[in-house]
ZAPA-166275 format. One record per residue (C-alpha): x, y negated, z negated. Coordinates in pm, whole numbers. Example, Ala and Ser with C-alpha at 12.3 -4.5 7.8 and 13.67 -1.06 7.14 Angstrom:
REM residues 2
<rec c1="1230" c2="450" c3="-780"/>
<rec c1="1367" c2="106" c3="-714"/>
***
This chain:
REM residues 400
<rec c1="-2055" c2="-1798" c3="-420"/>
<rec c1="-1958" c2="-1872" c3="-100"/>
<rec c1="-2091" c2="-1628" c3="88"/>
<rec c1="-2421" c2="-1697" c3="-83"/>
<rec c1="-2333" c2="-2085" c3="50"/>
<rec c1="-2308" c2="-1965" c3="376"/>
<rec c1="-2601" c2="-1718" c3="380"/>
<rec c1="-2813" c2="-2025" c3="292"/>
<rec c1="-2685" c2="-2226" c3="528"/>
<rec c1="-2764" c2="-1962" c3="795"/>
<rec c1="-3082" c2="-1974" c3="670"/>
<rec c1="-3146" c2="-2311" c3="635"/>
<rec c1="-2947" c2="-2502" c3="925"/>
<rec c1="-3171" c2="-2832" c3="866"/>
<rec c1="-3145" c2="-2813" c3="522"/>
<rec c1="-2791" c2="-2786" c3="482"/>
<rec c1="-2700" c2="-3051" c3="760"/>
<rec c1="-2937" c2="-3283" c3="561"/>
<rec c1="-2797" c2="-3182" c3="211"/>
<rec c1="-2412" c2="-3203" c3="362"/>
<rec c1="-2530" c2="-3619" c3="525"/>
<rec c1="-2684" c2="-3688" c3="184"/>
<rec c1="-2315" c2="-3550" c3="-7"/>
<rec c1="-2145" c2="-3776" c3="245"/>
<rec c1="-2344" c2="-4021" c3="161"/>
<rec c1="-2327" c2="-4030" c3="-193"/>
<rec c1="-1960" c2="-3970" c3="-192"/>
<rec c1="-1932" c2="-4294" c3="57"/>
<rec c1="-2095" c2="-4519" c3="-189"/>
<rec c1="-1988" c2="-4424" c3="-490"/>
<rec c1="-1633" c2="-4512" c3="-316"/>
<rec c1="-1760" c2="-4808" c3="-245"/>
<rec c1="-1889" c2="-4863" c3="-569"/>
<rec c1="-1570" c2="-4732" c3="-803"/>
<rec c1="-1324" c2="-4975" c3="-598"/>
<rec c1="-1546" c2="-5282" c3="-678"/>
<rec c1="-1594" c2="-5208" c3="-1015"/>
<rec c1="-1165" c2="-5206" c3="-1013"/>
<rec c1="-1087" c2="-5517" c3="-769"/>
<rec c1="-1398" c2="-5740" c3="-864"/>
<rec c1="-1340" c2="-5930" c3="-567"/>
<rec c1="-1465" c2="-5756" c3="-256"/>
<rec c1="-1777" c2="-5832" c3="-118"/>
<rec c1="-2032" c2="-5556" c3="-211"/>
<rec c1="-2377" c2="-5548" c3="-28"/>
<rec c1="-2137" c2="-5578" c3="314"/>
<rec c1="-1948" c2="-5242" c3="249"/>
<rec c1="-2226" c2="-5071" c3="154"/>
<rec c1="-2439" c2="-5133" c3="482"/>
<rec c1="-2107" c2="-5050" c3="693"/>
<rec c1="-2078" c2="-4710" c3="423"/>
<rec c1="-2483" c2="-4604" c3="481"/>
<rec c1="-2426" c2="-4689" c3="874"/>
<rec c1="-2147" c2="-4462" c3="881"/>
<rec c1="-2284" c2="-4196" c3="687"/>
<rec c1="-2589" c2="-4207" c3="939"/>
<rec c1="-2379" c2="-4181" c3="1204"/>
<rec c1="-2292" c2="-3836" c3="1152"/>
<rec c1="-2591" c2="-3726" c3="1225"/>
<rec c1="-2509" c2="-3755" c3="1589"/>
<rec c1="-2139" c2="-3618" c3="1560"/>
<rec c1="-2160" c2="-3261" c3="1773"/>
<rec c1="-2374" c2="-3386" c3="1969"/>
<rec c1="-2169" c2="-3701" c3="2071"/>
<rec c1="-1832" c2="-3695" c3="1868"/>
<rec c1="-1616" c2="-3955" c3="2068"/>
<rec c1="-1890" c2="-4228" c3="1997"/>
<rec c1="-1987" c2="-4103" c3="1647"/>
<rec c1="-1584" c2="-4135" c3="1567"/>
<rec c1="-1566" c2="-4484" c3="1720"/>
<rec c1="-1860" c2="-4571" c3="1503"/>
<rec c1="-1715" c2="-4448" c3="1149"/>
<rec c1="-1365" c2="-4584" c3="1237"/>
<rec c1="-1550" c2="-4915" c3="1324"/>
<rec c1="-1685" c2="-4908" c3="963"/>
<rec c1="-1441" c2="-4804" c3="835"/>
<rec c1="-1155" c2="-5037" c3="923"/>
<rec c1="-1457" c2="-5327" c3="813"/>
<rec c1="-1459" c2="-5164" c3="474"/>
<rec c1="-1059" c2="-5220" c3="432"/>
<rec c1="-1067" c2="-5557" c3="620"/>
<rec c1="-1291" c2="-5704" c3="369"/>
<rec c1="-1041" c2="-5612" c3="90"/>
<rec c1="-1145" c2="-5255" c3="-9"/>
<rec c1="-869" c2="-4987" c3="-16"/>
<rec c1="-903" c2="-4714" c3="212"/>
<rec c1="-923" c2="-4410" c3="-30"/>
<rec c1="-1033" c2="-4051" c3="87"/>
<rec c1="-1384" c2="-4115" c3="-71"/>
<rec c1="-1421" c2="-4459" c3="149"/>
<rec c1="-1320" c2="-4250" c3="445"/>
<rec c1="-1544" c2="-3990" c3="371"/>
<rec c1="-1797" c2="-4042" c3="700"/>
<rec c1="-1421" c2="-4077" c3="921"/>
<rec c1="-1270" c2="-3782" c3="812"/>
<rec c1="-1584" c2="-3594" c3="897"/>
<rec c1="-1640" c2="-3768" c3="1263"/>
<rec c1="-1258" c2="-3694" c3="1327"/>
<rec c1="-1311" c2="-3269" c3="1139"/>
<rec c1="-1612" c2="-3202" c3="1391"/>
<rec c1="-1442" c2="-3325" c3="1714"/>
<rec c1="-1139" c2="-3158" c3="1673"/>
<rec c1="-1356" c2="-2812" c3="1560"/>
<rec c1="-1588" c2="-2891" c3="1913"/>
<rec c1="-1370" c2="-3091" c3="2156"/>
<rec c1="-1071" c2="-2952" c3="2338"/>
<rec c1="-674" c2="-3005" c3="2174"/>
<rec c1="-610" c2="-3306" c3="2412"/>
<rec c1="-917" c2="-3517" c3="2328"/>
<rec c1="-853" c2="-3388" c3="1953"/>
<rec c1="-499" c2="-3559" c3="1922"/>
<rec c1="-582" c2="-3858" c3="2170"/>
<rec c1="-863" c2="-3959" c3="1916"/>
<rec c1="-695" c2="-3892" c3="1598"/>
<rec c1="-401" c2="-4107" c3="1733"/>
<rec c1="-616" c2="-4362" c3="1794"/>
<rec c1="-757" c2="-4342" c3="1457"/>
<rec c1="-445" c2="-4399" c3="1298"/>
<rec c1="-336" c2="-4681" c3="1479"/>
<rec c1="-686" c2="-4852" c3="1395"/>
<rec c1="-557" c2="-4733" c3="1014"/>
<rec c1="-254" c2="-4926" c3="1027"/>
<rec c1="-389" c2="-5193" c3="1198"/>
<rec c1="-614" c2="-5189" c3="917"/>
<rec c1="-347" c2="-5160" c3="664"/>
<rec c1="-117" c2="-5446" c3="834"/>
<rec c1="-382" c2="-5700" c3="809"/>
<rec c1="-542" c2="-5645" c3="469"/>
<rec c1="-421" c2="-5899" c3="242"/>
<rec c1="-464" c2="-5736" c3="-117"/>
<rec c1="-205" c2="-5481" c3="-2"/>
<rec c1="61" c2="-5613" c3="174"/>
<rec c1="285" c2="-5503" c3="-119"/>
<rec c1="133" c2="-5151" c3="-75"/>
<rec c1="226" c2="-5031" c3="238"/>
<rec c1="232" c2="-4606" c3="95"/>
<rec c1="-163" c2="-4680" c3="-12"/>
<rec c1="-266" c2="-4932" c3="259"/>
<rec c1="-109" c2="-4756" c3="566"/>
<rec c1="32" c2="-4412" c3="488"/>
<rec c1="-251" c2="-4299" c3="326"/>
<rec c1="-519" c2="-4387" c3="532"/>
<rec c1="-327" c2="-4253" c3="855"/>
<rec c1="-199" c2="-3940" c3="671"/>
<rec c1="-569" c2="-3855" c3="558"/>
<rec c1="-698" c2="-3870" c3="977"/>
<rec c1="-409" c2="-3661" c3="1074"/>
<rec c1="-481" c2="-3383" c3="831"/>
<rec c1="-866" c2="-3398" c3="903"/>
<rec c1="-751" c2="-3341" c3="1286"/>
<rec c1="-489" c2="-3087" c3="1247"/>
<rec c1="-770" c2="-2907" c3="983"/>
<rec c1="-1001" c2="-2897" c3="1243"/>
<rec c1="-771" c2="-2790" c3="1516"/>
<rec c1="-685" c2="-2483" c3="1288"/>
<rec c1="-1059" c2="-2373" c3="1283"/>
<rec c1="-1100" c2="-2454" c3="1644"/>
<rec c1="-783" c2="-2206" c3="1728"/>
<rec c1="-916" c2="-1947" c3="1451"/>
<rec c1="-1296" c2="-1945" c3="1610"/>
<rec c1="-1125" c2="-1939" c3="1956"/>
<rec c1="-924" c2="-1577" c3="1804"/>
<rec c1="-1201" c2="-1413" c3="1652"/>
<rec c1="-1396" c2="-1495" c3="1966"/>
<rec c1="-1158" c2="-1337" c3="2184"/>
<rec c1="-1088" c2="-1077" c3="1922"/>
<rec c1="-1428" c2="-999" c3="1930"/>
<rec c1="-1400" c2="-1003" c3="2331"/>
<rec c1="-1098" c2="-816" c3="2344"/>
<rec c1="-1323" c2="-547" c3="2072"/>
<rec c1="-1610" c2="-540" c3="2324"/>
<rec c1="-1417" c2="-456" c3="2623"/>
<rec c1="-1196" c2="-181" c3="2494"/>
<rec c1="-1519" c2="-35" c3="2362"/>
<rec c1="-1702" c2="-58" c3="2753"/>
<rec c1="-1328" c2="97" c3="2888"/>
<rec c1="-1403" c2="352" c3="2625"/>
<rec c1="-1750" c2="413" c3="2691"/>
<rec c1="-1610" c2="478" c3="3090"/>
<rec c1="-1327" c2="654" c3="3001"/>
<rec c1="-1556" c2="909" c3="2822"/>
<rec c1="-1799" c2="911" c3="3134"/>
<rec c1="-1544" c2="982" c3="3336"/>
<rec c1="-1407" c2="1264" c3="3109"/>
<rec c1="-1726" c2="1460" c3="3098"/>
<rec c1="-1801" c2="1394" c3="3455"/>
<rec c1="-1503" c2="1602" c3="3549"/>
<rec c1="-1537" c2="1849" c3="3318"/>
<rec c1="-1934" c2="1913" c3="3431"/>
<rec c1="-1811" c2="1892" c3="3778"/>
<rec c1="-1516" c2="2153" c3="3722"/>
<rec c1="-1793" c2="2371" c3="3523"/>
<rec c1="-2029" c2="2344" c3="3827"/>
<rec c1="-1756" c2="2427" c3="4081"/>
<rec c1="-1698" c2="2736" c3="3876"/>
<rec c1="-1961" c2="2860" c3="3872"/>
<rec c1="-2113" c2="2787" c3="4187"/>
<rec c1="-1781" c2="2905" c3="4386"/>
<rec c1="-1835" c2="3256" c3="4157"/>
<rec c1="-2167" c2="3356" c3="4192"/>
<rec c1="-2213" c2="3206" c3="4573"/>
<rec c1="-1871" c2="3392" c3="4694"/>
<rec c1="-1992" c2="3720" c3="4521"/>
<rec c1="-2409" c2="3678" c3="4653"/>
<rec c1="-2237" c2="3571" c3="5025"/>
<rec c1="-1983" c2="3958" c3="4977"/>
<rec c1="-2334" c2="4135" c3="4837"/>
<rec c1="-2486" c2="3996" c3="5155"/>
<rec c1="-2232" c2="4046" c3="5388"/>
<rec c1="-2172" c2="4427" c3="5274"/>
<rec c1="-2520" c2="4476" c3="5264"/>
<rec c1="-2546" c2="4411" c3="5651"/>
<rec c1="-2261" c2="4597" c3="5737"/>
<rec c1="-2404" c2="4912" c3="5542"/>
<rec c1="-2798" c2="4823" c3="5644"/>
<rec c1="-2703" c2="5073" c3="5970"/>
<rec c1="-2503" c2="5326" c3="5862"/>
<rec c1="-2557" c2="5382" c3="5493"/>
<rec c1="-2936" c2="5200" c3="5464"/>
<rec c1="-2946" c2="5353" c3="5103"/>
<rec c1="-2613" c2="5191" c3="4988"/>
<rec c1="-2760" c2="4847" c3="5140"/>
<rec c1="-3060" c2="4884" c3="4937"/>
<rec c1="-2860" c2="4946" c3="4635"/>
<rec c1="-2649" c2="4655" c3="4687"/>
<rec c1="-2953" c2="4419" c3="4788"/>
<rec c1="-3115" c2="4524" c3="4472"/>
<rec c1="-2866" c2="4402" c3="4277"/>
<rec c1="-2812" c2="4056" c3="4451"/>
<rec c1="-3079" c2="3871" c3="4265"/>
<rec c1="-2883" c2="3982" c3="3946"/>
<rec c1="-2607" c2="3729" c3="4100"/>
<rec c1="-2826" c2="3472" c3="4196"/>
<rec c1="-3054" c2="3502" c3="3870"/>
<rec c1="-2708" c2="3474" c3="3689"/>
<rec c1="-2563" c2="3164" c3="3906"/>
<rec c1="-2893" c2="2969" c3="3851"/>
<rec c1="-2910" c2="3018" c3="3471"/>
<rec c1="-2540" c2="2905" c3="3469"/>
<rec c1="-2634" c2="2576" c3="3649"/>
<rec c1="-2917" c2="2524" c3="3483"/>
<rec c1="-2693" c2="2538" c3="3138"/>
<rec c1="-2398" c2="2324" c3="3269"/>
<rec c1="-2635" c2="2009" c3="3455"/>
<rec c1="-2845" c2="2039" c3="3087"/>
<rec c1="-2590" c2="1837" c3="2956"/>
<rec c1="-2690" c2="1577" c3="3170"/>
<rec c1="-2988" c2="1520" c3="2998"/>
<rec c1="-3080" c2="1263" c3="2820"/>
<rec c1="-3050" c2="1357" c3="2352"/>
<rec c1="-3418" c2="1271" c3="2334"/>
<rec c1="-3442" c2="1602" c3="2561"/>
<rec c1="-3450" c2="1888" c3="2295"/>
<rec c1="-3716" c2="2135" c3="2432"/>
<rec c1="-3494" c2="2385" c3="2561"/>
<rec c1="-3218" c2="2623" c3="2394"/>
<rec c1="-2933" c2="2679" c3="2624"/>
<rec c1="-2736" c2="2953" c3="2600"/>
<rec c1="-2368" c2="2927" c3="2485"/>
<rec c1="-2119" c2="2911" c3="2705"/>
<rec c1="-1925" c2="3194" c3="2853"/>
<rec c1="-1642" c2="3341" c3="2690"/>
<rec c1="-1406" c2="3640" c3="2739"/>
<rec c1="-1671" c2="3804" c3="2547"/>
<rec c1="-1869" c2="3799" c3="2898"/>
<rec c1="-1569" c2="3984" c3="3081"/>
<rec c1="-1774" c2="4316" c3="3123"/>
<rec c1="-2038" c2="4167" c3="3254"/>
<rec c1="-1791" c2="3975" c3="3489"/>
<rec c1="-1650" c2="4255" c3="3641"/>
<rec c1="-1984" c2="4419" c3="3709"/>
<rec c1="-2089" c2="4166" c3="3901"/>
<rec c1="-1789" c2="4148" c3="4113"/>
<rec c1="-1822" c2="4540" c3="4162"/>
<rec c1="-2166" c2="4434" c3="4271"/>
<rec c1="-1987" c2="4250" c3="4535"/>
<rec c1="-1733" c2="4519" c3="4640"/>
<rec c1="-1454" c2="4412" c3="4434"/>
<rec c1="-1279" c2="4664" c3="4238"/>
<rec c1="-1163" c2="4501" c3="3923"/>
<rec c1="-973" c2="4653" c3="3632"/>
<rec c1="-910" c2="4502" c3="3258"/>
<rec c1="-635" c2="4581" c3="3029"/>
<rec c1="-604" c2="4451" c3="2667"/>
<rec c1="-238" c2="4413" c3="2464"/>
<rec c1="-205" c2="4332" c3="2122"/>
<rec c1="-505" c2="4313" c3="1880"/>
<rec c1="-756" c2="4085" c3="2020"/>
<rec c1="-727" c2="3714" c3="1831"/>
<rec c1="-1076" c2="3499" c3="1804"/>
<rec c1="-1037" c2="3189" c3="1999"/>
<rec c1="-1190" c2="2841" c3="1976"/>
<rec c1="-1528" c2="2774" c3="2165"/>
<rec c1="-1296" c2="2589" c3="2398"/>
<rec c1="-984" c2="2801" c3="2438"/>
<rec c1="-1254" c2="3070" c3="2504"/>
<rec c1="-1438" c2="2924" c3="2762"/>
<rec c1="-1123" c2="2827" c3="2909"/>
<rec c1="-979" c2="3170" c3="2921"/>
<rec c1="-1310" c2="3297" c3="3093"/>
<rec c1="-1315" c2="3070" c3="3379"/>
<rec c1="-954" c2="3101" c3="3469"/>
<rec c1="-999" c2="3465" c3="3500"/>
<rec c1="-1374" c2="3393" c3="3672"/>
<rec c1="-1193" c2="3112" c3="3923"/>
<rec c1="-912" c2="3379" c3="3978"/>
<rec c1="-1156" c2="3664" c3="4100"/>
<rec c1="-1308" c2="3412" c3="4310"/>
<rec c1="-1036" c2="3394" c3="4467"/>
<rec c1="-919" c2="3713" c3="4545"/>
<rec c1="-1341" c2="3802" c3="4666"/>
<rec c1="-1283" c2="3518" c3="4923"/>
<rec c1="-892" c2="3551" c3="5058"/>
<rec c1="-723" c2="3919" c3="4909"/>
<rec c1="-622" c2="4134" c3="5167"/>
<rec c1="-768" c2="4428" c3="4949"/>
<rec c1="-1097" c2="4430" c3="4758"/>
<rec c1="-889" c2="4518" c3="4417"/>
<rec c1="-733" c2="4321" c3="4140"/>
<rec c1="-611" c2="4350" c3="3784"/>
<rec c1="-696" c2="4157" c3="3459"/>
<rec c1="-425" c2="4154" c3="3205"/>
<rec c1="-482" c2="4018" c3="2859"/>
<rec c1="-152" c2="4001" c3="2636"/>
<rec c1="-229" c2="3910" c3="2279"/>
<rec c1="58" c2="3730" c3="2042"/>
<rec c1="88" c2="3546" c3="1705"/>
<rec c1="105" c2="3218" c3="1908"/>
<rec c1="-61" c2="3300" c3="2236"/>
<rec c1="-253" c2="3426" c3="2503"/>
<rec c1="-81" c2="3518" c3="2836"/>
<rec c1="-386" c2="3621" c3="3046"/>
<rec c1="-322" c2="3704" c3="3422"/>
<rec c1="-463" c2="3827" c3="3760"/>
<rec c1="-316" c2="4037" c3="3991"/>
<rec c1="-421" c2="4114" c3="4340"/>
<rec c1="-329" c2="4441" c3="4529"/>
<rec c1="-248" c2="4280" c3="4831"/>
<rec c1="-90" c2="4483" c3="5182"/>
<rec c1="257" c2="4472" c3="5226"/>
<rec c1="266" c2="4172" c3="5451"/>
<rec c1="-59" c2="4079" c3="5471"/>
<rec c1="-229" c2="3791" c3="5293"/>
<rec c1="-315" c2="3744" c3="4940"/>
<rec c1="-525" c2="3481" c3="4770"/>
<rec c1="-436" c2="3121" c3="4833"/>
<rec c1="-280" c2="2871" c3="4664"/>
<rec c1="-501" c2="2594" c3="4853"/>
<rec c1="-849" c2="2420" c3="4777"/>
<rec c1="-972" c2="2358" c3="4418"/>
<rec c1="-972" c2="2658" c3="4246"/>
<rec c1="-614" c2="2663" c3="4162"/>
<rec c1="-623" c2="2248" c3="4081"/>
<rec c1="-913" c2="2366" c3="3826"/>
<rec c1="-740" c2="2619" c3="3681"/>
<rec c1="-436" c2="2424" c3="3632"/>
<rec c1="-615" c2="2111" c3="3481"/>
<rec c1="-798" c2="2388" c3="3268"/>
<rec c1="-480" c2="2530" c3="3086"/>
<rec c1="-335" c2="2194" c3="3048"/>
<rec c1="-627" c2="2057" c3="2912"/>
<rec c1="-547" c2="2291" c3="2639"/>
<rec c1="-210" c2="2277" c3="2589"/>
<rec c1="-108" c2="2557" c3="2835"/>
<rec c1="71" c2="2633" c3="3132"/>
<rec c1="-66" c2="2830" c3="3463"/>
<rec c1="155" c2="2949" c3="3764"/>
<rec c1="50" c2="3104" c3="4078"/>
<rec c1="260" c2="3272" c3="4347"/>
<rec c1="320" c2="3589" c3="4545"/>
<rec c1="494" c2="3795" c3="4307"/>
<rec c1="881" c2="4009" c3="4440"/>
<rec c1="603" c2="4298" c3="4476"/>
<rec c1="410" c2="4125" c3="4760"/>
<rec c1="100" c2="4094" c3="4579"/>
<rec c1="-36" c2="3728" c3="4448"/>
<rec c1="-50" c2="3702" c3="4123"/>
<rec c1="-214" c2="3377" c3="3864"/>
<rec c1="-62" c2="3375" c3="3563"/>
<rec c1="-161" c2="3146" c3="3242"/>
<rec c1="-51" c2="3131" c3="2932"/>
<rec c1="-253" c2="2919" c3="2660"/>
<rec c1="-152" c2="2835" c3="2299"/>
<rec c1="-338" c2="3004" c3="1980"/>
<rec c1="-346" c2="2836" c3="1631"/>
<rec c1="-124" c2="3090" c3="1386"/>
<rec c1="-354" c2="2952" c3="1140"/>
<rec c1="-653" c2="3179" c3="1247"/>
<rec c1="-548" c2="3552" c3="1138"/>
<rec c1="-900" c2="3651" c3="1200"/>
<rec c1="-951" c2="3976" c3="1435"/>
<rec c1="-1242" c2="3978" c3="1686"/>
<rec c1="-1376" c2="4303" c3="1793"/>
<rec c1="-1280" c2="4409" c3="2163"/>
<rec c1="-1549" c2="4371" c3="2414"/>
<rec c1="-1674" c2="4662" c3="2536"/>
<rec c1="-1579" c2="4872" c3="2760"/>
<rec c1="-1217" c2="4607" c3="2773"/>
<rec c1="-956" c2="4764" c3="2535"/>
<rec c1="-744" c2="5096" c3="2695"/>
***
């Protein structure tokens, strides 16, 4: 019932402001009206013109609510001086002056008027004759009633002023969310497009650079290896073209992208890198485990970032892939045959910061170092869900 109230009065602002003065009203007089039919004595026609000037008053009272209270405690401390007693009903157009400022004004004005309010009750109260005997009805009464209209409104004032910065509070953690998210996939497109443009650009730049050392000597080996160079860049565009498809707006839906890489891919992987002159070999433990999209992907460009390295700063053209299966996890690794003394893949730039953030992303751990040996090894381990018992078949060409 009340929510139907308030739906109405949504609806109907005029209507209800005019339906709430006309309650007042009525509520007013008939106060006016009950305590003369008691007393006998009062004058009548007096009270009733202060009662409807009062009530009309309040037409005025968010608009100007200092004036619109001085007003109704005017008339009001009339009614009681010409020998009515001050009763809620009599109050009626007071109580409402004094509610509205202290919903709409701020807590200082709010107290400062309903203190003056009360002393204009008691003054009220001191000086009426009927009720000198009465001072609980003619005084306490009257002042108690303007106190609890202010303190009333003052609740509702504080309670808006919550919900408003509730609602505030709401919207801001929402627009902090809304950047935090941004900010989340920015980094992850911007470690996918460093991946994969580091990859396929080192391994078209070794193509290249083979090719024109061979062009001379061995033209039919440089042919071979130019031939396959647009393979790499055919590959590194159709990667990008994937990854900055996410930037696109969800009203986009004319293309199907292909899903993204997984260890799945490896073969493919290492043929390109032989492409480039990079001798890479893969060895499998354990029965294979099927990952999550993500743990997948993950595992793919660690090992992709890793070769990337080694094509750009091994002191031999030759690594090692490693995949060790377990119940709980995958220890995956990559293992450069580096000279005795010479250098091996570095630990600077971004690669290694993307791997890193990669396995922890994921709950994993990565480490990187020159191994006793002398070679440089990266080394990640990443957690597995025991829950998944499913096999997946070994990619081809992968398992010993």
């Amino acid at each position: 019932m009340n929510t139907s109230w308030q739906r109405w009065a949504a609806a109907r602002p005029r209507a209800a402001e005019a339906a709430a003065l006309a309650l007042t009203a009525v509520a007013t007089i008939s106060g006016v009206l009950v305590t003369r039919a008691i007393m006998s004595t009062p004058p009548l026609w007096p009270a009733l013109a202060l009662a409807v000037v009062a009530c009309a008053a309040l037409h005025w009272r968010r608009a100007r609510p200092l004036p619109v209270l001085a007003v109704t405690l005017v008339c009001a401390m009339g009614v009681g001086a010409l020998g009515y007693l001050l009763t809620p009903l009599l109050m009626g157009p007071l109580l409402a002056a004094q509610y509205s400022l202290s919903v709409h004004s701020p807590r200082r004005t709010t107290w400062y008027s309903a203190l003056a309010a009360a002393v204009g009750m008691v003054a009220t109260g001191l000086f009426s004759a009927p009720f000198h005997s009465m001072p609980v009805l003619s005084i306490v009464n009257p002042t108690a009633w303007v106190l609890l209209a202010a303190a009333f409104g003052s609740y509702v004032r504080v309670r808006r002023e919550y919900a408003a910065a509730r609602a505030e509070h709401a919207a801001r953690e929402r627009e902090e969310e809304a950047r935090h998210r941004v900010f989340q996939e920015r980094m992850r497109i911007a470690r996918e497009l460093h991946d994969v443009v580091a990859h396929h650009l080192t391994l078209a730049d070794a193509q290249a650079s083979t090719a024109a050392h061979l062009a001379a000597t061995h033209p039919g080996q440089a042919l071979d290896i130019i031939g396959k160079l647009p393979r790499t860049t055919s590959a590194a565009l159709h990667e990008l073209k994937a990854t900055v498809g996410l930037l696109r707006q969800d009203t986009d839906h004319g293309d199907d992208f292909t899903p993204a890489p997984g260890l799945r891919d490896l073969p493919d992987l290492v043929d390109a890198c032989a492409a480039a002159g990079l001798t890479v070999t893969v060895s499998v433990e354990g029965p294979a485990r099927r990952l999550t999209p993500v743990l997948d992907l993950t595992a793919y460009r660690i090992v992709q970032e890793a070769l990337t390295n080694v094509s750009k700063h091994a002191a031999t053209p030759a690594a090692h892939v490693r995949l060790a299966y377990a119940p709980s996890w995958l220890a995956l690794s990559v293992t450069n045959d580096a000279a005795p003394g010479g250098p091996s893949a570095i630990t600077g730039g971004f690669g290694l910061v993307t791997m890193r953030e990669r396995a922890t992303a994921v709950g994993g751990t990565l480490h990187a170092g020159r191994r006793p040996q002398g070679d440089f090894e990266v080394a990640c381990t990443l957690p597995l869900d025991d829950r998944e018992d499913g096999q997946e078949h070994d990619p081809e060409g992968l398992a010993p």
